[in-house]
C-alpha positions as CSV (number, residue, x, y, z in Angstrom):
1,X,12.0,28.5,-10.0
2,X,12.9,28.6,-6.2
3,X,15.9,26.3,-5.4
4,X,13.4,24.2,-2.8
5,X,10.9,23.9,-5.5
6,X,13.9,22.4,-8.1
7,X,14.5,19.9,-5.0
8,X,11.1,18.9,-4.4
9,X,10.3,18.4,-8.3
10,X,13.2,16.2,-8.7
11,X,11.9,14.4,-5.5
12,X,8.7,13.4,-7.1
13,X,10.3,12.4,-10.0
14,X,13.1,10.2,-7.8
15,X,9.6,8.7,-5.9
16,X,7.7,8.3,-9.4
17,X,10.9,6.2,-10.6
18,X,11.5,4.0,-7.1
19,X,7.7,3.3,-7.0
20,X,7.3,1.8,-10.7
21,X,10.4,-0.7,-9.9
22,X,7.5,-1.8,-7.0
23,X,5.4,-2.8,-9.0
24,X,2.9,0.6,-8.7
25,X,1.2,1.7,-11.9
26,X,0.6,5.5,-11.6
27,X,-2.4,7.3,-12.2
28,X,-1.9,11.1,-11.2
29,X,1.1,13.0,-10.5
30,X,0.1,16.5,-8.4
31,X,-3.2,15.9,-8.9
32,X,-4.9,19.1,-7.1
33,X,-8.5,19.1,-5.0
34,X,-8.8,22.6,-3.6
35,X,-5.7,23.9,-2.5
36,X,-4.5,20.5,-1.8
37,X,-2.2,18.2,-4.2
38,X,-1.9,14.7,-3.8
39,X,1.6,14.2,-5.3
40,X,1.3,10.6,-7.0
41,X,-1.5,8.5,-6.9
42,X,-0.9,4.6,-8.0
43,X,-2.3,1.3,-8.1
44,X,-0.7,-1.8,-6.8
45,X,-2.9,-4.8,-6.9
46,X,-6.0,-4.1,-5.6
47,X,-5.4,-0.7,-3.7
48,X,-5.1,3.0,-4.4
49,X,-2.2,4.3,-3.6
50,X,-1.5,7.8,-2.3
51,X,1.7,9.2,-1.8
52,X,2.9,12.2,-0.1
53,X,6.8,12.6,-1.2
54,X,9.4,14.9,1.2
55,X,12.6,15.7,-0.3
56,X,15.4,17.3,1.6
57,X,18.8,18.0,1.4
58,X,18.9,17.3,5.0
59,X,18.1,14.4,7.1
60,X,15.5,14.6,9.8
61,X,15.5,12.5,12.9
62,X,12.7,11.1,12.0
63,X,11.0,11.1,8.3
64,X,7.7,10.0,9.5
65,X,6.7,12.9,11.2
66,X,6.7,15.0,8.6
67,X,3.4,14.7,7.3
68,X,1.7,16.9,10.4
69,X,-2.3,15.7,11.4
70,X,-3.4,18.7,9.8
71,X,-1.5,17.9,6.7
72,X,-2.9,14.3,7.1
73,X,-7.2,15.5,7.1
74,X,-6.3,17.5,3.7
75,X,-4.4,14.6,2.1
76,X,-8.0,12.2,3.5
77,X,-10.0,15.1,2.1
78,X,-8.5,15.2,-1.6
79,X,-7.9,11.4,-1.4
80,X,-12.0,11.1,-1.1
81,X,-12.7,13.7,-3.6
82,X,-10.3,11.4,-6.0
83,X,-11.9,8.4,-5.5
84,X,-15.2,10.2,-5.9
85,X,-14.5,12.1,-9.0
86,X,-13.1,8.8,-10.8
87,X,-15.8,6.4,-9.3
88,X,-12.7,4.2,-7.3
89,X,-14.2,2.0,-4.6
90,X,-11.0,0.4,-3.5
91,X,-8.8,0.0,-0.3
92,X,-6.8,3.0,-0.2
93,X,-3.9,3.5,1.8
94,X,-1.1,7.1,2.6
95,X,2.2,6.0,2.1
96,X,5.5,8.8,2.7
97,X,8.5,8.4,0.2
98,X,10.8,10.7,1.9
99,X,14.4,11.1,-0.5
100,X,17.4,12.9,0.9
101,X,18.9,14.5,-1.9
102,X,22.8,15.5,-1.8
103,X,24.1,16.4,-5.4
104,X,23.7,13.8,-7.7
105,X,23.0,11.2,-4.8
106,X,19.9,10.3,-3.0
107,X,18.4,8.0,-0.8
108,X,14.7,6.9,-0.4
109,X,13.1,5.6,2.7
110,X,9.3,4.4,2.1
111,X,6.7,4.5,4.9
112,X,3.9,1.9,3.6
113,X,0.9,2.9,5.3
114,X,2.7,6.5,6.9
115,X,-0.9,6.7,8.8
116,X,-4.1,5.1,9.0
117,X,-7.1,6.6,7.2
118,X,-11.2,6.1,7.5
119,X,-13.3,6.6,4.1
C-alpha cells in the first residue's frame, strides 16, 4: 500500500478514536455512494454526523479549506443517498477532522459544521 494511503488510513482511525471520546456513536466507516466515500458517519444526539478526515504530515495554513466546493456537492450527494438508503430523517451536519501526523505524534483540529449543507 502507498505510503499516503498508510497515512490517511491511520488518520481515520486517529478521527474514529477522538470522535467516540465526543460522545459520537459511529455508524459507517468509508461508506461508498458512487465513486464517493463518506469516511465516518456518526450520531451524536439527535444529528447525523458526516465526517470528511485529512491527514497530513504537513501542516496547511489553513485546514479548512481543504475540503474544495466540488468536493463539498459529492460529500451532499452521498450524504443524501445515505440517509435515503437507511430511511434517516435527521439534522445532518459536515464536520473536517484534519490530524497532522509526525511519527508517532499527532494532532487533531475539528471543524464542527466545516460548511453548511441543504437536504
Amino acid at each position: 500500500m502507498a505510503e499516503h494511503n498508510d497515512l490517511g488510513k491511520k488518520g481515520e482511525e486517529i478521527a474514529r478514536r477522538f470522535l467516540i471520546t465526543k460522545g459520537h456513536q459511529i455508524l459507517a466507516l468509508n461508506w461508498r455512494h458512487r465513486n464517493e466515500e463518506l469516511d465516518i458517519i456518526s450520531a451524536l444526539n439527535d444529528l447525523i454526523i458526516f465526517t470528511e478526515v485529512k491527514s497530513r504530515a504537513f501542516l496547511y495554513e489553513d485546514a479548512s479549506d481543504l475540503i474544495s466546493s466540488k468536493k463539498q456537492k459529492y460529500l451532499l450527494d452521498a450524504a443524501d443517498a445515505y440517509l435515503q438508503v437507511h430511511s434517516i430523517e435527521k439534522e445532518a451536519r459536515f464536520d473536517l477532522v484534519f490530524v497532522l501526523i509526525e511519527g508517532e505524534k499527532y494532532t487533531i483540529e475539528h471543524f464542527e459544521e466545516a460548511f453548511n449543507a441543504r437536504f
